[in-house]
C-alpha positions as CSV (number, residue, x, y, z in Angstrom):
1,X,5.7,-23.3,-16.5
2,X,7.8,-20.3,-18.1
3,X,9.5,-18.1,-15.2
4,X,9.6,-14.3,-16.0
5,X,12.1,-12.5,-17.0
6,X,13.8,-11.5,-13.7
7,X,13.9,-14.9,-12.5
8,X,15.4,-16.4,-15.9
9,X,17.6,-13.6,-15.4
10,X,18.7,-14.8,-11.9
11,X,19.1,-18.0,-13.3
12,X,20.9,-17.5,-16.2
13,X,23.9,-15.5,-14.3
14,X,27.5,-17.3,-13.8
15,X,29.3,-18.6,-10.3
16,X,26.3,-18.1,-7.8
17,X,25.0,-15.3,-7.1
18,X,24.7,-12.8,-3.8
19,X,21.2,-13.2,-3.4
20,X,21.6,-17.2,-3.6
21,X,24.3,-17.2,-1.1
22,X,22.4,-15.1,1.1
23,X,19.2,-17.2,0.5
24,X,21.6,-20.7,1.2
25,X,23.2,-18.7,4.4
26,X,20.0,-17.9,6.2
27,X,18.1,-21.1,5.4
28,X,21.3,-22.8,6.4
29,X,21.8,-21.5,9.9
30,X,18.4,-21.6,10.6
31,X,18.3,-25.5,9.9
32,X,21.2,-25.9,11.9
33,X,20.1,-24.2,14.9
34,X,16.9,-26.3,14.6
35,X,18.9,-29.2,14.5
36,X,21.0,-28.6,17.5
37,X,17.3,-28.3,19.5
38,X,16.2,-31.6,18.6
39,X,19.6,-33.4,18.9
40,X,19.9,-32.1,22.3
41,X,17.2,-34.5,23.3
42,X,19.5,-37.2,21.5
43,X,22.7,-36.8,22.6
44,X,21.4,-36.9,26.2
45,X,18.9,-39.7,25.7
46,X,20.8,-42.2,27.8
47,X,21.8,-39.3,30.5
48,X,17.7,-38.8,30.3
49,X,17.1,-42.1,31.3
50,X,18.2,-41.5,35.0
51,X,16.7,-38.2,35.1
52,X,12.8,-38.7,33.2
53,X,12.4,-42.2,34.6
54,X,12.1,-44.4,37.4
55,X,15.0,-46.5,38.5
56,X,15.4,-49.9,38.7
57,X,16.0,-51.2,35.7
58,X,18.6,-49.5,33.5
59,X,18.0,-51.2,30.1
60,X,14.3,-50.7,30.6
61,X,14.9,-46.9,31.6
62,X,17.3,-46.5,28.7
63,X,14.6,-48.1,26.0
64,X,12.2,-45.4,27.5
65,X,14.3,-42.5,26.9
66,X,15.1,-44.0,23.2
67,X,11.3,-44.2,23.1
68,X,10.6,-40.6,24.1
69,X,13.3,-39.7,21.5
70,X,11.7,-41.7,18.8
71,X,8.5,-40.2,19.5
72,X,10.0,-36.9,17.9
73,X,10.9,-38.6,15.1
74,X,7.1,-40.9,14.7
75,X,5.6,-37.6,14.5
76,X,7.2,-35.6,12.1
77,X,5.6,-36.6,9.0
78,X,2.5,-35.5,10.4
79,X,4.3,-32.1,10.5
80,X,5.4,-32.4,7.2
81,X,1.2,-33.1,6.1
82,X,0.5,-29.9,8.4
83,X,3.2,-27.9,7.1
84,X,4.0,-28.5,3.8
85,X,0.2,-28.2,2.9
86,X,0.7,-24.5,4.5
87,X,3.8,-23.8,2.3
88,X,2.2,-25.2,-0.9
89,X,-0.5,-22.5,-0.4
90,X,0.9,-19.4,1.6
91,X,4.6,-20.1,0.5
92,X,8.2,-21.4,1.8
93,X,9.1,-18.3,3.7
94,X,6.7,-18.1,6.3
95,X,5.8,-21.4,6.4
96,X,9.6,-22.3,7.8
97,X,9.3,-19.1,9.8
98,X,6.7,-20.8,11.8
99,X,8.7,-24.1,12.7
100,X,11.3,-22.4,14.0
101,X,9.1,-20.7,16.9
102,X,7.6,-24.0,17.4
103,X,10.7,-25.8,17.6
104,X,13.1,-22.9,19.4
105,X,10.4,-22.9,22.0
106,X,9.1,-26.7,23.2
107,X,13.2,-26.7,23.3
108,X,13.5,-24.0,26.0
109,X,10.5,-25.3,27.9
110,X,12.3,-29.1,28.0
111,X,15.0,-26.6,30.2
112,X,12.3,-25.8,32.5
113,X,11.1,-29.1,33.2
114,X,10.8,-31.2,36.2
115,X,12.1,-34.4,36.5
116,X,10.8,-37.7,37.3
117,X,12.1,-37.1,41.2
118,X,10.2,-34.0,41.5
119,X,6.6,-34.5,39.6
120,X,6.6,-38.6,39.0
121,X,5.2,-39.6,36.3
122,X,4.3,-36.0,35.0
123,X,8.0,-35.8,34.3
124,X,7.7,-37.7,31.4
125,X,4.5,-37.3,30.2
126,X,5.6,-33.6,29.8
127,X,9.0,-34.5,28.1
128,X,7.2,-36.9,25.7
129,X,4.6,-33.4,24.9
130,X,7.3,-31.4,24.3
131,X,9.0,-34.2,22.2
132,X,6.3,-33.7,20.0
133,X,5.8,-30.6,19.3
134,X,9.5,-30.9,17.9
135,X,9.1,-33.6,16.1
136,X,5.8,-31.7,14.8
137,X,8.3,-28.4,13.7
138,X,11.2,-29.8,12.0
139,X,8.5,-31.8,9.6
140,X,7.7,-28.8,8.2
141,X,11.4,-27.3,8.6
142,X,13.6,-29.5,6.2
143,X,11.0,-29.9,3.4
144,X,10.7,-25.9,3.5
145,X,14.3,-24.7,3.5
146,X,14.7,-27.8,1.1
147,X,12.4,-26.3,-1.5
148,X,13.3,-22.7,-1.2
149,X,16.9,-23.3,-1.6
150,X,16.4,-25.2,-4.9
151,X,13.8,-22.6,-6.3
152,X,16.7,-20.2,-6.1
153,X,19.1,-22.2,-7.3
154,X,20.8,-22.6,-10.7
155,X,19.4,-25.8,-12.8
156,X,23.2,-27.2,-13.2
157,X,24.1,-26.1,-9.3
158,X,21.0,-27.5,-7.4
159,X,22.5,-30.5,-5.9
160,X,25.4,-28.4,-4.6
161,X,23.3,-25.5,-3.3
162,X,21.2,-27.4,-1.4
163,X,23.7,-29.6,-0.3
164,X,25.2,-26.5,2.7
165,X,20.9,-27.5,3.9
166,X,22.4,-30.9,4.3
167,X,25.5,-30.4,6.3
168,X,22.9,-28.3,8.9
169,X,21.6,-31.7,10.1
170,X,25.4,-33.0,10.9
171,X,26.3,-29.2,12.0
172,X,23.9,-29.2,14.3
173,X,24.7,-32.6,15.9
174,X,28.0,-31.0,15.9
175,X,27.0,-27.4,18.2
176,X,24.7,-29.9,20.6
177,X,28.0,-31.7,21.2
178,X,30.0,-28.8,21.8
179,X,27.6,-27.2,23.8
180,X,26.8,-30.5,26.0
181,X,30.9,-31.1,26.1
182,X,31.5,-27.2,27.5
183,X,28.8,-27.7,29.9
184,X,29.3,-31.1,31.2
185,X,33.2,-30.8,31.4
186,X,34.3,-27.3,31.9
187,X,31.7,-25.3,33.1
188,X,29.8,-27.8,35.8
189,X,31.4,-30.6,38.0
190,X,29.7,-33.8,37.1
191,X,27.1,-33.7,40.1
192,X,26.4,-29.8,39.1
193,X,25.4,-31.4,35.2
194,X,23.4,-34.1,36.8
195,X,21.3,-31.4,39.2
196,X,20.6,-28.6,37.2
197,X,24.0,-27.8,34.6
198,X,22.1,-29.9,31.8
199,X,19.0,-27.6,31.5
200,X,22.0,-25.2,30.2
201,X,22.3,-26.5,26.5
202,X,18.2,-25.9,26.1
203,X,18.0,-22.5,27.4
204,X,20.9,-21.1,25.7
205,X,17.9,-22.1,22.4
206,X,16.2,-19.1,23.4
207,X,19.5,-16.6,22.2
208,X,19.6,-18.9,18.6
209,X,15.5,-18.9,18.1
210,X,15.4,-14.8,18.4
211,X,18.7,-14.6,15.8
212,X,17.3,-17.6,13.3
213,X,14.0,-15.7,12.9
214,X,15.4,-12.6,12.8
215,X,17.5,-13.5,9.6
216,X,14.5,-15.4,8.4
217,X,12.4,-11.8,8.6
218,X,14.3,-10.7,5.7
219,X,14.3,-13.2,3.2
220,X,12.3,-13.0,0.5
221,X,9.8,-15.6,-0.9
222,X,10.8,-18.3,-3.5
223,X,10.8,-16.7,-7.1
224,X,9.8,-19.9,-8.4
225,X,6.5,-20.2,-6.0
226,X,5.9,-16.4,-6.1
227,X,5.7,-16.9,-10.0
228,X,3.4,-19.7,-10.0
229,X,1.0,-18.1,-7.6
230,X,1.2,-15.0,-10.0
231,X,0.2,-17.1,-12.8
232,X,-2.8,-18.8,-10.8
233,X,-1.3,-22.4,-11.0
234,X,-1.0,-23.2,-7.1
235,X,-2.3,-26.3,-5.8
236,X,-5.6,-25.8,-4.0
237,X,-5.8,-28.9,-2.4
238,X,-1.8,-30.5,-1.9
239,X,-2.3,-33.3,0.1
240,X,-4.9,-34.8,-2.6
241,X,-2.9,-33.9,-5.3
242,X,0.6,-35.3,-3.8
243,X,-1.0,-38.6,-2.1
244,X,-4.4,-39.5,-3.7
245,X,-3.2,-38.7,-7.6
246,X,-1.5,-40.9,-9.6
247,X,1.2,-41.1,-10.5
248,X,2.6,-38.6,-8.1
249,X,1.5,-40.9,-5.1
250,X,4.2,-43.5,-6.7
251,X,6.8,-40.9,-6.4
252,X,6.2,-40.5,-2.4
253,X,6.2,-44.2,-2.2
254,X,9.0,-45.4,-4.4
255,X,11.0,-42.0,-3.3
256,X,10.4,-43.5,0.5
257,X,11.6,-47.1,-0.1
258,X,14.2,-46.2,-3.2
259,X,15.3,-44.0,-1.5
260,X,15.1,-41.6,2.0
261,X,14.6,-45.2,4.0
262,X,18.0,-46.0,3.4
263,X,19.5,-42.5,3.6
264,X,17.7,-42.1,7.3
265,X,19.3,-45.2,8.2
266,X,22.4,-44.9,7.0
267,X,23.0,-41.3,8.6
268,X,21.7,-42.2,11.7
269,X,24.1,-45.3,12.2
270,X,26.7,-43.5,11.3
271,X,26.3,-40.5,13.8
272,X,24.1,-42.1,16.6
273,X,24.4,-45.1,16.6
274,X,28.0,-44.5,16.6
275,X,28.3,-42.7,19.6
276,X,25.8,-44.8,21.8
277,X,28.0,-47.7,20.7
278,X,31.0,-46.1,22.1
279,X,29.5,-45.0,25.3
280,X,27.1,-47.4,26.1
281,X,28.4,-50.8,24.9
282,X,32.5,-50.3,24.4
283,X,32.2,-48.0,27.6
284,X,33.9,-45.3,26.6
285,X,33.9,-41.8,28.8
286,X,31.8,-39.0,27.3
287,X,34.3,-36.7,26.7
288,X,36.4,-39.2,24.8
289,X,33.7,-40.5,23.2
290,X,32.2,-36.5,21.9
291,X,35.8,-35.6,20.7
292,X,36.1,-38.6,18.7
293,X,32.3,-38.2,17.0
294,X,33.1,-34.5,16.5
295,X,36.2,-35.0,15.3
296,X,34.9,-37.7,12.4
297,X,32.1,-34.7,12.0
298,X,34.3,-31.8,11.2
299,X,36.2,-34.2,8.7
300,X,33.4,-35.7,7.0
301,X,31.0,-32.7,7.0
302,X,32.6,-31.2,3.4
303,X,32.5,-34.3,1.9
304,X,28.0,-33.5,1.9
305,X,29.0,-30.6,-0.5
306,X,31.2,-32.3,-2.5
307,X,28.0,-35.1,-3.2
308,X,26.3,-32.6,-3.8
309,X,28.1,-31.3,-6.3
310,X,29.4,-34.0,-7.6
311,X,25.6,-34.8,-8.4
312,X,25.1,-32.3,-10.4
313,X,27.7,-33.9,-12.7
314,X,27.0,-37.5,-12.8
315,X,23.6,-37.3,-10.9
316,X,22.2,-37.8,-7.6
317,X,20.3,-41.5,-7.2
318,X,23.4,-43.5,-8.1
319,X,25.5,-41.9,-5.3
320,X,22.7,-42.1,-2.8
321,X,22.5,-45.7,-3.9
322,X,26.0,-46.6,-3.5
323,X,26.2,-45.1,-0.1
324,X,23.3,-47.4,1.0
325,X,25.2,-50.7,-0.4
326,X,28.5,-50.0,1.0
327,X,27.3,-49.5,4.0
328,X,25.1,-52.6,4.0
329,X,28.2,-54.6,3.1
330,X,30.3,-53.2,5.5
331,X,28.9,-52.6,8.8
332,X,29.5,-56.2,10.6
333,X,33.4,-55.7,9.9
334,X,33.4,-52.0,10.8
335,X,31.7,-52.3,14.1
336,X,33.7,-55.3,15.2
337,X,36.5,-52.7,13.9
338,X,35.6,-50.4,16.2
339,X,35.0,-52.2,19.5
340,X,39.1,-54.0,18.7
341,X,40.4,-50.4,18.1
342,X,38.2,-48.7,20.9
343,X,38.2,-51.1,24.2
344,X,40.5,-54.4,23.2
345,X,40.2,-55.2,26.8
346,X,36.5,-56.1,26.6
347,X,36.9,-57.9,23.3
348,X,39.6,-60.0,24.9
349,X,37.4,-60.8,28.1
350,X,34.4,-61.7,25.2
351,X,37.1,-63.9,23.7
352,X,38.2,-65.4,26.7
353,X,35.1,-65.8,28.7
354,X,31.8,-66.9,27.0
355,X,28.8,-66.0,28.7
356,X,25.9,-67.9,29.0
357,X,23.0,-67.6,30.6
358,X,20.0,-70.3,31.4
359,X,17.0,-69.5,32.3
360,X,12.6,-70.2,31.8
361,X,13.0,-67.9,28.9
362,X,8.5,-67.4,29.3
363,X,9.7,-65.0,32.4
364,X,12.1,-63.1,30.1
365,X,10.5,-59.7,28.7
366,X,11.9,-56.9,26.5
367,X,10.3,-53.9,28.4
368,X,10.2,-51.2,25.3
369,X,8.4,-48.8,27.8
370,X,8.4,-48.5,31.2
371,X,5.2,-48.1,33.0
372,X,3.8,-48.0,36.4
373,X,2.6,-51.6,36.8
374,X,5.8,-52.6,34.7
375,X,7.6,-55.6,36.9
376,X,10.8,-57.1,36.1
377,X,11.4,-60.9,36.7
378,X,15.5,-62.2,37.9
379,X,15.6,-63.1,34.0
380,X,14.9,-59.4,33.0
381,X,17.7,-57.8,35.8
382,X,20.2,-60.4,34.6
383,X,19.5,-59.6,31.3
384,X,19.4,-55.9,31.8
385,X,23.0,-56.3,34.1
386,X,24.5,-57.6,30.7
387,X,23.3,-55.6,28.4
388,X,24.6,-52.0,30.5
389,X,28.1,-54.1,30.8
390,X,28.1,-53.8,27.0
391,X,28.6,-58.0,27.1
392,X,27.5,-60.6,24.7
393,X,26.1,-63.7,26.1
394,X,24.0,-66.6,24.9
395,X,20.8,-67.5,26.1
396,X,20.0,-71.4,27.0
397,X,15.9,-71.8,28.1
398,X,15.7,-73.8,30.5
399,X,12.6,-76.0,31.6
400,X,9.3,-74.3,31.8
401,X,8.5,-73.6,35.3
402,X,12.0,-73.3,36.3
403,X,11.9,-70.3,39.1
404,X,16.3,-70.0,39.4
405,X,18.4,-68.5,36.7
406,X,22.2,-69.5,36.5
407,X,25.0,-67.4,34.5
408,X,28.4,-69.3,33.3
409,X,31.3,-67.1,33.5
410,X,33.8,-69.1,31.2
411,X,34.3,-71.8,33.1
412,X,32.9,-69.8,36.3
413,X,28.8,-71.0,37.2
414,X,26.7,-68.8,39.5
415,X,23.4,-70.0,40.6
416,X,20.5,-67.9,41.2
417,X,20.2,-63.8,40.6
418,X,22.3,-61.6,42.6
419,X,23.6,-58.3,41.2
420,X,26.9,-57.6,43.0
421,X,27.6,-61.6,42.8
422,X,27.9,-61.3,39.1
423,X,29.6,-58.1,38.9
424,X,32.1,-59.4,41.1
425,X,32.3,-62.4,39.0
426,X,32.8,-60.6,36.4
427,X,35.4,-58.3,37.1
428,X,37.3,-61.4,38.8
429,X,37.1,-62.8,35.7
430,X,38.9,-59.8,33.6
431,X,36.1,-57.6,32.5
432,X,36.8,-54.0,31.9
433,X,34.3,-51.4,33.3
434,X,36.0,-48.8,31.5
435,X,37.5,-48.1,28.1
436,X,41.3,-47.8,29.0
437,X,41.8,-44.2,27.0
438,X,45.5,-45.3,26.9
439,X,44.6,-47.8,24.5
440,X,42.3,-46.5,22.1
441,X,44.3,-46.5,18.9
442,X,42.9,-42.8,17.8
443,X,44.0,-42.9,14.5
444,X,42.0,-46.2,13.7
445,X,38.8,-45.6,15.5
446,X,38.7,-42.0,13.7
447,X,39.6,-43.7,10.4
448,X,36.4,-45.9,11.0
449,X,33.8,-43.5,12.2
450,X,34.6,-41.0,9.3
451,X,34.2,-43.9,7.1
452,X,30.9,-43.8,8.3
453,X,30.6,-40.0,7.9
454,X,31.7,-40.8,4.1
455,X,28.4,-42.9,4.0
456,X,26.2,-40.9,4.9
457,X,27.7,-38.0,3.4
458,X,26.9,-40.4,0.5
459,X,23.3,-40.9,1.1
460,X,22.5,-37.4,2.7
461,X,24.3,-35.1,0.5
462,X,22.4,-35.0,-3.0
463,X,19.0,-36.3,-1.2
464,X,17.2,-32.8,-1.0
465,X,17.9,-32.0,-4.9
466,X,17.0,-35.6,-5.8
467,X,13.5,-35.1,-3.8
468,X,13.0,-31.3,-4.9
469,X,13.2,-32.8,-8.5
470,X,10.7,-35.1,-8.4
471,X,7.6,-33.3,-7.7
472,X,6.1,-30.3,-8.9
473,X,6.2,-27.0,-8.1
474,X,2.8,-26.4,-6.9
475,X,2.9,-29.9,-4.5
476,X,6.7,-29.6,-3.6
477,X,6.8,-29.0,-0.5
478,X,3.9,-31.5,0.5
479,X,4.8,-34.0,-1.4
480,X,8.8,-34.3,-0.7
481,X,8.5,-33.8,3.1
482,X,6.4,-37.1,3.8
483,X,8.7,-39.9,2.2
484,X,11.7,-37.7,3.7
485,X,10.4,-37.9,7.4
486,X,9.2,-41.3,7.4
487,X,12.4,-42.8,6.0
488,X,14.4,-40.3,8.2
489,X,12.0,-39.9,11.2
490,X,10.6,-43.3,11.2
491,X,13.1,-45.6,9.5
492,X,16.1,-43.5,10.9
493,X,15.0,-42.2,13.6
494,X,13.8,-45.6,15.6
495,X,17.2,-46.6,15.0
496,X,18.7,-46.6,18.7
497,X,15.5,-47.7,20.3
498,X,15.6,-50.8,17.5
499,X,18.9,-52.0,17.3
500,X,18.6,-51.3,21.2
501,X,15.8,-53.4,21.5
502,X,17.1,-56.4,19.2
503,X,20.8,-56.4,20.9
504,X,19.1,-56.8,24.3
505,X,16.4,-59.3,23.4
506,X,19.0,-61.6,21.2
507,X,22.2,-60.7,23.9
508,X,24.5,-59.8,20.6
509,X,25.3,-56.5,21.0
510,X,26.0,-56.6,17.1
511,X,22.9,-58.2,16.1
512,X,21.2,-54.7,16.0
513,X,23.1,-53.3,12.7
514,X,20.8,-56.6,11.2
515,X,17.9,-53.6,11.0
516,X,20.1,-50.6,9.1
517,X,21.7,-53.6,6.9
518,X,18.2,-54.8,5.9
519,X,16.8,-51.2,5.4
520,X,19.4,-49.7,3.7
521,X,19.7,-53.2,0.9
522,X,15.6,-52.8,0.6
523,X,16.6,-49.3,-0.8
524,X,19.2,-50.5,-3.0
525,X,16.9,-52.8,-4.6
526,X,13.7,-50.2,-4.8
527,X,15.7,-48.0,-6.0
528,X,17.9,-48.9,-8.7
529,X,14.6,-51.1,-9.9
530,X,12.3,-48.2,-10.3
531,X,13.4,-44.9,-9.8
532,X,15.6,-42.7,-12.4
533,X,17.9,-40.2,-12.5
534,X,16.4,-36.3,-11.8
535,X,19.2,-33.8,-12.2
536,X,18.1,-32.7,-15.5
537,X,14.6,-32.0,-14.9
538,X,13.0,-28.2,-15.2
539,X,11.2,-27.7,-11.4
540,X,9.7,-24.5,-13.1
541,X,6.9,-26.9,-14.0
């Protein structure tokens, strides 16, 4: 398709333009404010799990809340169907206009909610609605901003324009830390936060959804789309076209597994995963743990512009590519890293006093979801005691029938279940309830989580030109935004509740990086096997 003469004209100018920076600005800070509202959710997943669910079993209230935060993510390509259907017919503008009201306010609403104290089991039915209706809105939000960033962009500067929509996702991580940290630390007292201070962070939402759609009002539509639909050469039917239509349905498919799987993976391990491994395995306080993420965040986050435009030179799918196979290669040693550099107390206690623990491994479960009739056998609440300490053990099944569990201590043996037995066991033996923040070797532990940023910087940062590129103009938006949130709403975004899952049912609490290595090699094969390179393609077609 030929673009007229105004929009060759925009494209044909030197250094970028005011209108583009404008157009990357406002689609920009949008995105990022939607990302802060649905990280919130995140970063306070395990704080959720006291306040959405019943007690009594922390690991099982902790794989509920990862649940409920999944849930956000399960549902977003079914808001990238919805929505990118809407902006393949009526246009980019609007379309992401919509998904910020959506988003700005099921966000506010989660600050109104109840909790599971108040309303039972309303309190998370309601949190898992609102969950939804996120994960429904930012389907439809990336793919959007995505497109309409590109369509203004310069052929030989797309990966770099639309690499500031990439930093938003990290950037916004970023302002739901900062806004959690000032509320948690300097503006509440810790049993303020826990009562009422935490609905803070989702209200404040409101003041950032009336400015991001304010700046969105005055953008103007794509002059790419708005030349096609001048011409009469729109889709009328999107989803058929992008998923029922060969060969285009082979690009959603092969750009899912070649490609976003890996990239969802390898940017949620290393920004989520991350911190839940500091806090909730090496033990480290919140505070500490948020300045150390942030700090890796504000170092790594240029390095998504410089991919970006580094693609535009030597092209996109072999840094994405790369990003996914280091990180494959490398995240056994890194973690193991971390946990030396972070806590050394606890890795000496691991060292020094195996655990093991025997027991009619039938009465074991792995509750993913807790429910009303959900009951927990002495096998389950030793297992779940283990797991919260953040403490590898091995698991010996003992004969069928067997009604008493046992725990070895090193060369301590306890008989039978009995909560404040083991713990004192266990702290007679050496164990560390707390990270010692004296001994956290800063430099180290920051060298290893940006290294991680660096990854996914890798992966993330020429993604959106790489996806905008394959697909046509008139079944862009539709057909970029499935394969993007599956692989990072289903692939990355079950991460925590995965590798959760795995480390508690297996007692390694480093046998859950097993699912990003596996997902993130898949994509290294798909990809180098049967996709090639886009940076030179014409997306006026």
């Amino acid at each position: 398709m030929a673009v007229n003469e105004a929009t060759a004209g925009f494209h044909r100018q030197e250094g970028m333009s005011s209108e583009e920076k404008r157009v990357i600005f406002a689609s920009s800070l949008g995105t990022v404010f939607e990302w802060y509202d649905f990280y919130l959710y995140a970063t306070l997943a395990p704080f959720f799990a006291a306040l959405f669910f019943p007690p009594g079993n922390d690991t099982a209230a902790l794989l509920s809340a990862f649940t409920t935060y999944a849930a956000g993510f399960l549902v977003r390509p079914v808001g990238a169907i919805i929505f990118g259907r809407i902006g393949d017919l009526a246009g980019r503008k609007y379309t992401f206009l919509i998904t910020i009201l959506v988003m700005g306010s099921a966000t506010f609403a989660v600050g109104l909610l109840p909790t599971f104290a108040s309303i039972g089991w309303l309190a998370p039915v309601l949190l898992v609605s609102l969950r939804l209706l996120q994960g429904l809105a930012l389907g439809g939000e990336y793919g959007g901003a995505a497109t309409y960033v590109a369509e203004h962009a310069k052929p030989h500067q797309r990966g770099f324009a639309t690499s500031w929509i990439q930093t938003t996702a990290t950037l916004g991580f970023f302002l739901a830390l900062l806004v959690i940290g000032a509320c948690r630390f300097l503006l509440f007292e810790p049993g303020d936060f826990a009562e009422w201070g935490w609905r803070l962070p989702f209200l404040v939402s409101l003041i950032l959804l009336v400015f991001s759609v304010y700046i969105r009002l005055k953008l103007n539509e794509s002059p790419i789309f708005t030349q096609m639909q001048n011409e009469g050469k729109g889709s009328k039917a999107p989803i058929t076209e992008s998923f029922f239509r060969y060969p285009n349905n082979k690009y959603v498919l092969l750009a899912l597994l070649g490609g976003t799987a890996g990239m969802g993976i390898v940017w949620y391990t290393g920004q989520f995963y991350a911190l839940f491994f500091l806090t909730i395995t090496l033990k480290v306080e919140l505070l500490t743990a948020y300045l150390l993420v942030g700090t890796s965040l504000l170092i790594g986050t240029p390095l998504f512009v410089f991919f970006g435009w580094l693609s535009d030179k030597i092209g996109r799918l072999k840094i994405i590519l790369a990003g996914c196979l280091l990180a494959a290669l490398t995240y056994f040693p890194l973690f193991g890293a971390l946990a030396h550099y972070v806590n050394p107390d606890l890795e000496s206690f691991q060292n020094n006093n195996p655990i093991v623990l025997t027991a009619d491994t039938s009465n074991c479960q792995l509750h993913i979801f807790v429910w009303p009739w959900s009951e927990f056998s002495d096998c389950d609440h030793a297992k779940d005691l283990l797991n919260q300490l953040g403490l590898s053990f091995a698991i010996v099944d003992a004969p069928a029938g067997t009604e008493t569990i046992k725990v070895q201590i090193g060369e301590t043996v306890i008989d039978g279940w009995n909560a404040e037995t083991w713990r004192k066991a266990l702290v007679t033996a050496g164990y560390p309830e707390k990270a010692d923040p004296a001994k956290i070797n800063w430099p180290m532990t920051l060298g290893i989580l940006t290294i991680f940023l660096v990854y996914a910087t890798m992966v993330y940062g020429p993604i959106a030109a790489f996806l905008v590129e394959l697909f046509p103009t008139s079944i862009r938006y539709t057909s970029m935004s499935l394969p993007y949130h599956i692989g990072a709403g289903w692939f990355g975004g079950m991460l925590p509740l995965v590798t959760t899952a795995i480390a508690a049912a297996t007692g390694n609490i480093y046998n859950g990086l097993w699912y990003p290595i596996i997902v993130a090699l898949m994509t290294v094969v798909v990809g180098s096997l049967f996709l090639r390179e886009t940076k030179n393609r014409d997306i006026t077609a």
